[in-house]
Backbone as a ProteinNet text record, in pm:
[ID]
protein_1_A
[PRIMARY]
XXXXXXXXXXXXXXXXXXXXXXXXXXXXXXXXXXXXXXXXXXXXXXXXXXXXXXXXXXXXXXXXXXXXXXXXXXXXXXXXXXXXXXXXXXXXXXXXXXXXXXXXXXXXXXXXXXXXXXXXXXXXXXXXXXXXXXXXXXXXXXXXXXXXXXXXXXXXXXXXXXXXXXXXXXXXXXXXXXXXXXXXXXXXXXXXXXXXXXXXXXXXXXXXXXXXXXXXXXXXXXXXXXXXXXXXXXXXXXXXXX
[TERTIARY]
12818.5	12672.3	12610.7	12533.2	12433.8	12318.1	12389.6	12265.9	12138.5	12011.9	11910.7	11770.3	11819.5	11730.6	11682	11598.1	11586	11560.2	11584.6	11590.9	11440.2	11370.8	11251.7	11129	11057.6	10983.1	10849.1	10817	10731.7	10861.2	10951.7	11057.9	10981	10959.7	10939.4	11030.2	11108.5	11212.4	11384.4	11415.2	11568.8	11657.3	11774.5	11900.7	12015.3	12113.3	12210.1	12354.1	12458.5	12575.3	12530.5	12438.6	12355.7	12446.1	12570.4	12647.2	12563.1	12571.6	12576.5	12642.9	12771.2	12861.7	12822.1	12836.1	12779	12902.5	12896.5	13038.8	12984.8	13070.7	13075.3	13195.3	13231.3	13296.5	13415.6	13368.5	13507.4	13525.7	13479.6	13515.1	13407.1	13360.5	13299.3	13250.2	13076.8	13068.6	12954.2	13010.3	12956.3	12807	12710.5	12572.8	12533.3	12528.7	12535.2	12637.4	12674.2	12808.9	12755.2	12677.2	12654.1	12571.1	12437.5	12290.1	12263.2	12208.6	12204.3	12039.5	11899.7	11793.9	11704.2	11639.4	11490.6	11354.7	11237.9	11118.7	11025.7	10946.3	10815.8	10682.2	10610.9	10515	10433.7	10389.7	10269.6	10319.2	10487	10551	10530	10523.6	10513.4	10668.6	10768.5	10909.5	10947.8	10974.7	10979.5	11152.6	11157.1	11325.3	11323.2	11439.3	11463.6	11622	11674.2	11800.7	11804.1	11926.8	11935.3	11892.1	11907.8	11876.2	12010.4	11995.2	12140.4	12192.9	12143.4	12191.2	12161.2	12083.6	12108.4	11935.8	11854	11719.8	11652.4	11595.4	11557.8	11645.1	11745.3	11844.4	11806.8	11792.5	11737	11629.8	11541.9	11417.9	11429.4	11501.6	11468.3	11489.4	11614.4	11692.9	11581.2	11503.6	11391.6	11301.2	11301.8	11149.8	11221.7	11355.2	11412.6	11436.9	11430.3	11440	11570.5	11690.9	11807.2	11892.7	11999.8	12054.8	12185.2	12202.7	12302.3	12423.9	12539.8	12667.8	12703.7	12662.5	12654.3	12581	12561.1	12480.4	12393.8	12277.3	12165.5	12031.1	11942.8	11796.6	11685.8	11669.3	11558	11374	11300	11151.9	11103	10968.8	10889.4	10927.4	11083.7	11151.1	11240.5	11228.2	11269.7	11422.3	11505.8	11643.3	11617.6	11656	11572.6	11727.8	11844	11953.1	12000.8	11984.5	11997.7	11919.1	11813.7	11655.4	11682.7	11621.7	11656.3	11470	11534.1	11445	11277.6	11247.7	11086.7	11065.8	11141	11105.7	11092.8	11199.2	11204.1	11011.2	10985.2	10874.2	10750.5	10784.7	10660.8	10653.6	10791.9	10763.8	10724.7	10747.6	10632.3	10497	10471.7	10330.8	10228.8	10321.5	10280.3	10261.2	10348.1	10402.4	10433.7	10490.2	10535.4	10442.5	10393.3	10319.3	10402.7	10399.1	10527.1	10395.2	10446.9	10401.8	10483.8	10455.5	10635.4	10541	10602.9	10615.8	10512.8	10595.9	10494.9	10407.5	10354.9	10209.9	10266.3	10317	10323	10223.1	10142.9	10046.8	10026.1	9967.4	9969.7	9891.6	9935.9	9853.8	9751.5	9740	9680.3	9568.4	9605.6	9460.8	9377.7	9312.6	9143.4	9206.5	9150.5	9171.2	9196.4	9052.3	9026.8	9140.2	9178	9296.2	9380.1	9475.5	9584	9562.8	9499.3	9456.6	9482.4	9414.6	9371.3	9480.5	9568.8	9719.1	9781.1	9838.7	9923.6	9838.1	9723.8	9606.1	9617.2	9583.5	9575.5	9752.2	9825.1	9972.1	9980.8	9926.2	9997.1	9873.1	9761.9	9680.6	9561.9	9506.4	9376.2	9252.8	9178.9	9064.9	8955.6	9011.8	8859.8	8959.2	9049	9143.5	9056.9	8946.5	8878.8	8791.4	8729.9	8615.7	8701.1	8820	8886.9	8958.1	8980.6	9002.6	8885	8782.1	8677.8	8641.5	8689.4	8657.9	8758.4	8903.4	8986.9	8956.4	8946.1	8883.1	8800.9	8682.9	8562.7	8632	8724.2	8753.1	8833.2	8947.2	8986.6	8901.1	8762	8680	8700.9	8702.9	8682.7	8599.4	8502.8	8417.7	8331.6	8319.5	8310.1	8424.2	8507.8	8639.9	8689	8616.2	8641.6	8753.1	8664.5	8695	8770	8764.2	8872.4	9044.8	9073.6	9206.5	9302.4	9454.6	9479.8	9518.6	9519.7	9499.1	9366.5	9279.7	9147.4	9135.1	9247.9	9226.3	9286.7	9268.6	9359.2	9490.4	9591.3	9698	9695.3	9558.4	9544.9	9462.5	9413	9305.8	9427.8	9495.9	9574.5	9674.4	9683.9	9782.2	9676.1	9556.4	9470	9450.9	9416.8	9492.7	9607.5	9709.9	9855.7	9777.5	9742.8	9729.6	9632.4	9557.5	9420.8	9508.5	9587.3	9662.1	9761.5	9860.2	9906.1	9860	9733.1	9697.9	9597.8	9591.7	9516.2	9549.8	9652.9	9734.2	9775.7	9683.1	9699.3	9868.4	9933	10083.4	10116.6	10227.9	10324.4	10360.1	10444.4	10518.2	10450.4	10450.8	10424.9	10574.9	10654.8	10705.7	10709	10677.8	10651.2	10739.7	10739.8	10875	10826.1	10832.2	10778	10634.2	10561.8	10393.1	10285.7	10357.3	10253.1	10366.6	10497.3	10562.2	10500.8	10405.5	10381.5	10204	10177	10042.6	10056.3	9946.3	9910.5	9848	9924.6	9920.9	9766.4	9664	9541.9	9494.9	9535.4	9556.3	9619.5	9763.9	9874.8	9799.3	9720.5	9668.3	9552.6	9469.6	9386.1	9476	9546.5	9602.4	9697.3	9740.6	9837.8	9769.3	9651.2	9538.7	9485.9	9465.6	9423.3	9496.5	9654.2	9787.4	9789.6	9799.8	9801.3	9689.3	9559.1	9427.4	9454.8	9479.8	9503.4	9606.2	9733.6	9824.5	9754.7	9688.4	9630	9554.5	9456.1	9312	9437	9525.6	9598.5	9676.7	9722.2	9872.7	9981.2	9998.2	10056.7	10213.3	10337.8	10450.2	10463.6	10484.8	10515.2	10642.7	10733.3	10836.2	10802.6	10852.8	10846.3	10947	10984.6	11039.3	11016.5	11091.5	10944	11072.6	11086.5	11159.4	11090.9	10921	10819.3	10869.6	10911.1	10938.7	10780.6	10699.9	10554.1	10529.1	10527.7	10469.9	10586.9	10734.5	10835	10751.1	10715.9	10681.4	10551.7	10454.9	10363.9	10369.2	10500.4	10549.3	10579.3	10582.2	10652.8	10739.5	10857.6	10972.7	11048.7	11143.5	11196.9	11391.3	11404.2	11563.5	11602.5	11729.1	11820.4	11919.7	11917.9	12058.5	12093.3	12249.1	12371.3	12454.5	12518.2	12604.8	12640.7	12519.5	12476.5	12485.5	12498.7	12473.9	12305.4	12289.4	12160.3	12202.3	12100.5	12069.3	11976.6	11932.3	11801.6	11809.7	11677.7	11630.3	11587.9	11439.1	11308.5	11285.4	11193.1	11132.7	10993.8	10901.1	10774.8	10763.9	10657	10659.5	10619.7	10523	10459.2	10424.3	10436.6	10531.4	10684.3	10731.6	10906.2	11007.3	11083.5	11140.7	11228.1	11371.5	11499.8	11582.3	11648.6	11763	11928.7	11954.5	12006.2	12180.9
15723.5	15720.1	15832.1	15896.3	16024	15977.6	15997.2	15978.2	16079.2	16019	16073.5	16073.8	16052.3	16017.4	16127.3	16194.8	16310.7	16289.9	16348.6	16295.9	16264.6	16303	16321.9	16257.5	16193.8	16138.2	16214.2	16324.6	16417.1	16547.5	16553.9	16648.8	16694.4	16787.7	16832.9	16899.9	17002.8	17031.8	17023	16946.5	16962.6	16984.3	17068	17101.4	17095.4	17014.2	17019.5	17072.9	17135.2	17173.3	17229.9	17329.7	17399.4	17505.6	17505.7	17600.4	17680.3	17818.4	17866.8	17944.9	17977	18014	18107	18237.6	18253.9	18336.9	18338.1	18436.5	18538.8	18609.8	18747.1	18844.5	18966	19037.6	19045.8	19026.5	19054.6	18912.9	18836.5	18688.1	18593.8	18505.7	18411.1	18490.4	18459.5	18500.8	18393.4	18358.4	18341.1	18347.9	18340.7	18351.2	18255.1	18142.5	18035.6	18021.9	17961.1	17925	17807.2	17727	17593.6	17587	17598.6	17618	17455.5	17451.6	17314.1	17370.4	17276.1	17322.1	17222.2	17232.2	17121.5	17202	17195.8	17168.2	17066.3	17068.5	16957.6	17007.5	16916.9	16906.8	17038	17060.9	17216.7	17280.3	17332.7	17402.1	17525	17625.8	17771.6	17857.7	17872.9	17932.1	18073.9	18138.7	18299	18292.7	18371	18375.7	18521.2	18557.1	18719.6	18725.8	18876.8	18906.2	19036.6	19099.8	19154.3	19165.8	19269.9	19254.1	19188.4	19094.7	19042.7	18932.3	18880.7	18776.2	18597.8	18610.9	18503.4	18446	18514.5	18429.8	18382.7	18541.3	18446	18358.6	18332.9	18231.5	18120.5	18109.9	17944.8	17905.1	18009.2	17984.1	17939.2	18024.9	17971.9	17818.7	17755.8	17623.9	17535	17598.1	17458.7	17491.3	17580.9	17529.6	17473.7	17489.6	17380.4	17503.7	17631.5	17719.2	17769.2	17737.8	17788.2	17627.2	17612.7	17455.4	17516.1	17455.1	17447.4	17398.4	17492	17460.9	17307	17282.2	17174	17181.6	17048.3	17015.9	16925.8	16894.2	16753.6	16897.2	16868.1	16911.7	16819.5	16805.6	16675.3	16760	16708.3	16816.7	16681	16685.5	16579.9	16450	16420.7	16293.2	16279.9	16372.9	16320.2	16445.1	16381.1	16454.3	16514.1	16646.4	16719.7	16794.1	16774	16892.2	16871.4	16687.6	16677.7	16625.9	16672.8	16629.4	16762.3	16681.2	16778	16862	16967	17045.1	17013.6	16907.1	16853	16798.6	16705.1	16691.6	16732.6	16914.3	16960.9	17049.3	17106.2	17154.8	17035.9	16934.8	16853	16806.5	16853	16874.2	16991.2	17087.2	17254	17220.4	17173.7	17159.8	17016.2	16926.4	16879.4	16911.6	16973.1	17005.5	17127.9	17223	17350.5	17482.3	17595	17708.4	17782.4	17935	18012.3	18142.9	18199.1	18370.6	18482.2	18537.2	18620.4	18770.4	18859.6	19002.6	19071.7	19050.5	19143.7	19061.4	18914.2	18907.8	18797	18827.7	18734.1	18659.5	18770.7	18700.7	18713.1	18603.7	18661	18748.5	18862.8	18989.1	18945.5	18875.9	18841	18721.2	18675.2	18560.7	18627.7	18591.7	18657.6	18572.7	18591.3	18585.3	18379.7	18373.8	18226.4	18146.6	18202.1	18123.5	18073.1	18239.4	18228.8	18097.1	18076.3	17941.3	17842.6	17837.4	17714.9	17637.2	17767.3	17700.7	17598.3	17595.1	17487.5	17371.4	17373.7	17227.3	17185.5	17271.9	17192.9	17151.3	17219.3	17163.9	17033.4	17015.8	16859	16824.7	16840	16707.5	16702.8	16797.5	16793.4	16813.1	16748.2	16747.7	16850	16860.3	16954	17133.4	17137.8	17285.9	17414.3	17384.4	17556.1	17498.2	17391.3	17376.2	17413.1	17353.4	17398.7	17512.7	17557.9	17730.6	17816	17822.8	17856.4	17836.4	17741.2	17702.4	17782.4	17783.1	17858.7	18010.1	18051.7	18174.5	18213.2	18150.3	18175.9	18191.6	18053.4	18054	18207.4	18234.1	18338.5	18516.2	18486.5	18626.7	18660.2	18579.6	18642.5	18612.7	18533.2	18452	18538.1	18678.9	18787.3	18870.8	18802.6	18846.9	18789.9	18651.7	18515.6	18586	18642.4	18682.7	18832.2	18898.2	19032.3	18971.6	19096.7	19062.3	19154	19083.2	19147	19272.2	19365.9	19539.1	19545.8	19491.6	19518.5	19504.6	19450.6	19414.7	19532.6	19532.9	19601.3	19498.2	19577.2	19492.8	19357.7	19430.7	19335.7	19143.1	19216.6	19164.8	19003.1	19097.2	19052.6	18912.2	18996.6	18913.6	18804.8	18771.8	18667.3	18598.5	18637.1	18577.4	18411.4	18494.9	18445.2	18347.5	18408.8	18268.6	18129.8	18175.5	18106.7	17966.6	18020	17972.9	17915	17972.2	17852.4	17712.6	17795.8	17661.7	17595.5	17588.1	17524	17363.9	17344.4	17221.9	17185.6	17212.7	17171.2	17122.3	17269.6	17193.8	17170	17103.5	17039	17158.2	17270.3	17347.6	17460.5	17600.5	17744.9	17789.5	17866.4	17974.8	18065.8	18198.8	18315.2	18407.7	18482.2	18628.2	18746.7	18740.4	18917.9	18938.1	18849.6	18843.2	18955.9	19094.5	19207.5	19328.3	19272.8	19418.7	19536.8	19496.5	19592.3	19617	19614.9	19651.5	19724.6	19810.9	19902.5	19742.6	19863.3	19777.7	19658.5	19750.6	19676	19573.2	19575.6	19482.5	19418.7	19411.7	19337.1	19206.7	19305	19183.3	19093.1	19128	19057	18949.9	18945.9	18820.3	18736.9	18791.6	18732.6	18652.6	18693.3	18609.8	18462.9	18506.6	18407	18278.6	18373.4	18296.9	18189.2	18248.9	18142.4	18046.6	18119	17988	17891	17919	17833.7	17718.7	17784.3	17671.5	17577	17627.9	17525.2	17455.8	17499.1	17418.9	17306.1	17297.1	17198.6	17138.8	17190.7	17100.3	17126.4	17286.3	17335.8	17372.7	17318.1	17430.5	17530.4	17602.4	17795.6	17806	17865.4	17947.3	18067.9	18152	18325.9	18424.6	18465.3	18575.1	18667.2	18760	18919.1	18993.9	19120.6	19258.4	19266.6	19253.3	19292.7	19212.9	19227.8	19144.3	19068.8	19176.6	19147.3	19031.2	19017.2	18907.8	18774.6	18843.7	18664.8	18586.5	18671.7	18621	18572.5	18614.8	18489.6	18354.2	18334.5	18171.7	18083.3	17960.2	17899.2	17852.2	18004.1	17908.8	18039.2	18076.6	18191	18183.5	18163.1	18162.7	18296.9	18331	18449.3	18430.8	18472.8	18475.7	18576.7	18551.1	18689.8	18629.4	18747.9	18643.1	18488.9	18451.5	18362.2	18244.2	18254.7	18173.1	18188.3	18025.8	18027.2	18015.1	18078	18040.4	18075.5	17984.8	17986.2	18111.4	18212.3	18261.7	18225.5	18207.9	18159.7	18032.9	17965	17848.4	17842.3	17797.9	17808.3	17688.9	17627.3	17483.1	17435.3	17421.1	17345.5	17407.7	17343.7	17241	17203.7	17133.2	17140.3	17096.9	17215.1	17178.5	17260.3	17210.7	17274.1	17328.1	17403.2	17432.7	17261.7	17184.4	17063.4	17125.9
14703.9	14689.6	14772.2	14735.6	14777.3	14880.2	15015.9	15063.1	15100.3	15051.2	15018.1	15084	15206.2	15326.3	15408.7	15423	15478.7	15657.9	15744.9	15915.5	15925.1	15883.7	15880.2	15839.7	15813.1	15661.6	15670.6	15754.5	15752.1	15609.9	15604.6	15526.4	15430.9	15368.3	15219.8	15112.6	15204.1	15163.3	15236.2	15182.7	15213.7	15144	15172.5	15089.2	15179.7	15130	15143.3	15114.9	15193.7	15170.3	15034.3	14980	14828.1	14793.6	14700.2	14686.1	14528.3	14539	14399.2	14319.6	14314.8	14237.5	14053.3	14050.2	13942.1	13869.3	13728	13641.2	13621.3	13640.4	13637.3	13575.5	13522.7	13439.3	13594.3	13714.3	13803.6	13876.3	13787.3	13878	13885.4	13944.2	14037.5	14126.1	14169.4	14300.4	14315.4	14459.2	14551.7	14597.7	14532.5	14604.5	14727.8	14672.9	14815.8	14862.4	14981	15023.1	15124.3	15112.8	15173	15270.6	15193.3	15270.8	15318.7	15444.9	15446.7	15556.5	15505.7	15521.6	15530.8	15611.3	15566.3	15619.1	15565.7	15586	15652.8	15698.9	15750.9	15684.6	15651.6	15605.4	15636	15602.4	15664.2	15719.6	15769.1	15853.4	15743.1	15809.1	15770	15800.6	15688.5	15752	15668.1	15735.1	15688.6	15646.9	15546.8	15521.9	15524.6	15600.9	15585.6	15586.9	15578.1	15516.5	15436.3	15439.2	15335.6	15222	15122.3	14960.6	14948.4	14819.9	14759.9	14833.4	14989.3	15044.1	15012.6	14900.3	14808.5	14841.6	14917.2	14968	14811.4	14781.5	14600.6	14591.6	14548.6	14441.6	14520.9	14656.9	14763.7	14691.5	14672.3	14676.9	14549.5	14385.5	14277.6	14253.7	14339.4	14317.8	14367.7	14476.1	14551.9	14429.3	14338.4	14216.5	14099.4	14075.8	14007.3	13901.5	13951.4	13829	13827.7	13882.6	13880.4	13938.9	13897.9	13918.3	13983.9	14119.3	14203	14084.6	14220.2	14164.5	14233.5	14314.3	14380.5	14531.6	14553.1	14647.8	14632.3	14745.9	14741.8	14743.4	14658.7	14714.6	14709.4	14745	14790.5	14807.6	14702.2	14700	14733.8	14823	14868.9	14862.1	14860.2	14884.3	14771.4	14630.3	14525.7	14515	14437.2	14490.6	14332.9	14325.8	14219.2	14128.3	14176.9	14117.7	13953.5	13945.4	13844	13728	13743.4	13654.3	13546	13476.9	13316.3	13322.1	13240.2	13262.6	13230.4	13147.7	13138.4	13262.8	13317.5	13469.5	13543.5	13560.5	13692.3	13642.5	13542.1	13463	13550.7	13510	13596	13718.2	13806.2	13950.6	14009.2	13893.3	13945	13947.6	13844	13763.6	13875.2	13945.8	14063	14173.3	14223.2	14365.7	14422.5	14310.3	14388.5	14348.9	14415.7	14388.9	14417.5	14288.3	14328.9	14333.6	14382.3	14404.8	14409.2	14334.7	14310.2	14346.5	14379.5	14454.3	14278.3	14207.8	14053.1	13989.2	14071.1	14029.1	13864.5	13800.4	13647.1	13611.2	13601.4	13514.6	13370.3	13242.9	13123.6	13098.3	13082.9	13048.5	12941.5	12826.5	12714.2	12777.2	12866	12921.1	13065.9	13061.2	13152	13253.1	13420	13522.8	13486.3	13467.2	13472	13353.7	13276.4	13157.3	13250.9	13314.5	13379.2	13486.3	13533.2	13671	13613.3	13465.4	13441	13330.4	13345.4	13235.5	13300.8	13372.9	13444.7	13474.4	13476	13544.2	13345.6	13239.6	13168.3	13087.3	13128.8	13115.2	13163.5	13332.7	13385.8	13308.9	13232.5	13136.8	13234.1	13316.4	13398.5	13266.9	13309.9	13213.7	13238.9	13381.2	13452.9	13506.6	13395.2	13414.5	13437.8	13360.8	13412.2	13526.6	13516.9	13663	13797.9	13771.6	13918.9	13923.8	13814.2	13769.1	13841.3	13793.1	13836.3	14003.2	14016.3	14185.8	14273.8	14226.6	14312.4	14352.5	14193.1	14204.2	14275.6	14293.6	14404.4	14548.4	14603.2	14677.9	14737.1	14595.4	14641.3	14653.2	14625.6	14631.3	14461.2	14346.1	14275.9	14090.1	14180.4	14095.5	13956.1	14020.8	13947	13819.7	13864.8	13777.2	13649.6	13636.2	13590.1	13429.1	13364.9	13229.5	13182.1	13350.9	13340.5	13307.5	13247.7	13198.9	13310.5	13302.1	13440.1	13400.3	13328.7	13312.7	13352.8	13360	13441.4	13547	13616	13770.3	13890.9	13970.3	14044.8	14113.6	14167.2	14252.3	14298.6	14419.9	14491.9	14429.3	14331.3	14260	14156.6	14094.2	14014.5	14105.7	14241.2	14314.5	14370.3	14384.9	14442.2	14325.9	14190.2	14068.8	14071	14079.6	14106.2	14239.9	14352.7	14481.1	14385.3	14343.6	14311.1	14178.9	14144.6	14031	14102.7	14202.6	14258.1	14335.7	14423.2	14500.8	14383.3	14265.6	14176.9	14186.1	14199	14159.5	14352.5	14390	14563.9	14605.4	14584.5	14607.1	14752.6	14751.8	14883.3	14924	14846.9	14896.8	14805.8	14880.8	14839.7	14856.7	14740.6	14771.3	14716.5	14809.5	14791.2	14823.2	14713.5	14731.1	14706.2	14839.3	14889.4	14820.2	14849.4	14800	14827.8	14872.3	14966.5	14887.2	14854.6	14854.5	14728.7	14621.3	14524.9	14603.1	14696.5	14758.8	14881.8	14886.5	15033.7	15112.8	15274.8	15406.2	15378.3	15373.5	15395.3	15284.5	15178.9	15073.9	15083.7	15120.6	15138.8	15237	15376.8	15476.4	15433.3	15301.3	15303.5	15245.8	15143.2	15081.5	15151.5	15251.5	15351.2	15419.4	15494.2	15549.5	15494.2	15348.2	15228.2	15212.6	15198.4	15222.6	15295.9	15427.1	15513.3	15566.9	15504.2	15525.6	15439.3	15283.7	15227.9	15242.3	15285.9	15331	15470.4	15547.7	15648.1	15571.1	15522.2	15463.3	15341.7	15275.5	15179.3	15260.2	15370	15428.9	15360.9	15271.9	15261.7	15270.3	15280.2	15320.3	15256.9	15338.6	15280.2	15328.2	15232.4	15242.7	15197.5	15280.8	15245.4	15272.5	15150.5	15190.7	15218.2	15314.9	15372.8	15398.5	15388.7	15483.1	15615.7	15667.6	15731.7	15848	15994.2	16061.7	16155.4	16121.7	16164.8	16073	15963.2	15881.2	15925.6	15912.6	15981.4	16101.3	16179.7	16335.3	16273.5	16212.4	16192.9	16150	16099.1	16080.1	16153.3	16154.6	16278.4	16296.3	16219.3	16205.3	16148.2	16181.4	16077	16072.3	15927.7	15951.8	15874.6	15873.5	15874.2	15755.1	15641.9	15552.6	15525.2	15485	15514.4	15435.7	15372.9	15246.7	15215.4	15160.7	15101.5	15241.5	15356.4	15478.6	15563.9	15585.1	15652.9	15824.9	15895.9	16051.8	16075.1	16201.8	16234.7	16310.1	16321.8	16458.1	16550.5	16499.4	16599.9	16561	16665.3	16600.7	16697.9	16654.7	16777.9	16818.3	16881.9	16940.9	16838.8	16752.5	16661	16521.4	16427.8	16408.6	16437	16467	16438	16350.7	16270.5	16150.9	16201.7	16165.9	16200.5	16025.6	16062.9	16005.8	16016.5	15927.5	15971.9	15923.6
[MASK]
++++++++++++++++++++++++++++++++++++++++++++++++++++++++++++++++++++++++++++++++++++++++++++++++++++++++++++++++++++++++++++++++++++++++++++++++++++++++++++++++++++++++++++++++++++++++++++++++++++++++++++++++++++++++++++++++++++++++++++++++++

């Protein structure tokens, strides 16, 4: 029997012994090799590493978008590895906000569509009112009906925030959310970033190269062929590496 108890009952994310094994023309490889991880509620944790040391592939398995070769992952209590794909679809569409480095947005829908897709996917009745509201929040109440070839970078990428925190998730994760923007753009949304995760109660995972942006977390671990360890940890919140 799987036990499915996290140390914690503040936990949001945990993974266990998370192997990922992928085929290849020279074999099997190795991406995970037995991540074992947890989260706390509103904890803010930076992932850094190499290119290729498997951080995306962590990150895709906690949104349910890539399925372990084995292991436990456990999202806001619920053990997620073997949910078929309409379920793992309606634990995004609940719980998780992704922000990816190139922005993905549908080029063919106006600022306000893109927000308001996923609110009317989980069946929200009020998908553009709170479409509309994020947007404001994120500075761009003026934008409502630009399409994202009308936007700039930065513009496009507050987009993407406004659309994740639409659906007030448990967990943010973000990969490399600044790397297609200049320094001073990069900081306004980083700022945004992290107000927003305070103002929801938020967890953020992030991946960064930037060691200035790790140290603003309160919490930063280290992967290296396909192995996790902790670095830092600050006083508050406290969430370990298990």
């Amino acid at each position: 029997m799987t036990d499915n108890t996290p140390s914690d009952p503040n936990t949001v994310v945990l993974l266990k012994n998370v192997h990922l094994t992928l085929g290849s023309e020279a074999g099997p490889v190795n991406i995970l090799r037995g991540i074992d991880f947890e989260a706390l509620r509103g904890e803010t944790v930076s992932i850094v590493g190499p290119s290729g040391s498997g951080k995306t592939s962590m990150m895709m398995i906690i949104a349910g978008l890539e399925r372990p070769t084995s292991g436990q992952i456990l999202i806001d209590g619920r053990e997620i590895q073997d949910l078929n794909e309409d379920s793992l679809a309606l634990l995004r569409r609940e719980r998780v906000g992704i922000v990816f480095q190139g922005f993905h947005l549908v080029p063919t829908m106006s600022a306000i569509e893109n927000v308001a897709v996923p609110l009317e996917l989980a069946g929200r009745n009020d998908a553009f009112i709170q479409a509309k509201k994020m947007l404001g929040v994120v500075g761009l109440d003026h934008r409502l009906t630009h399409y994202p070839a009308q936007l700039s970078g930065g513009e496009q990428q507050r987009v993407a925030l406004a659309r994740a925190f639409a659906i007030e998730p448990k967990i943010l994760l973000a990969d490399e959310p600044t790397g297609n923007l200049d320094g001073t753009t990069g900081e306004h949304i980083i700022e945004q970033m992290f107000k927003l995760c305070a103002e929801f109660g938020t967890t953020l995972l992030l991946i960064t190269h930037d060691p200035d942006l790790a140290a603003r977390c309160s919490r930063s671990v280290s992967m290296a062929d396909g192995l996790l360890s902790e670095v830092t940890k600050s006083e508050a919140p406290t969430a370990r590496a298990v």
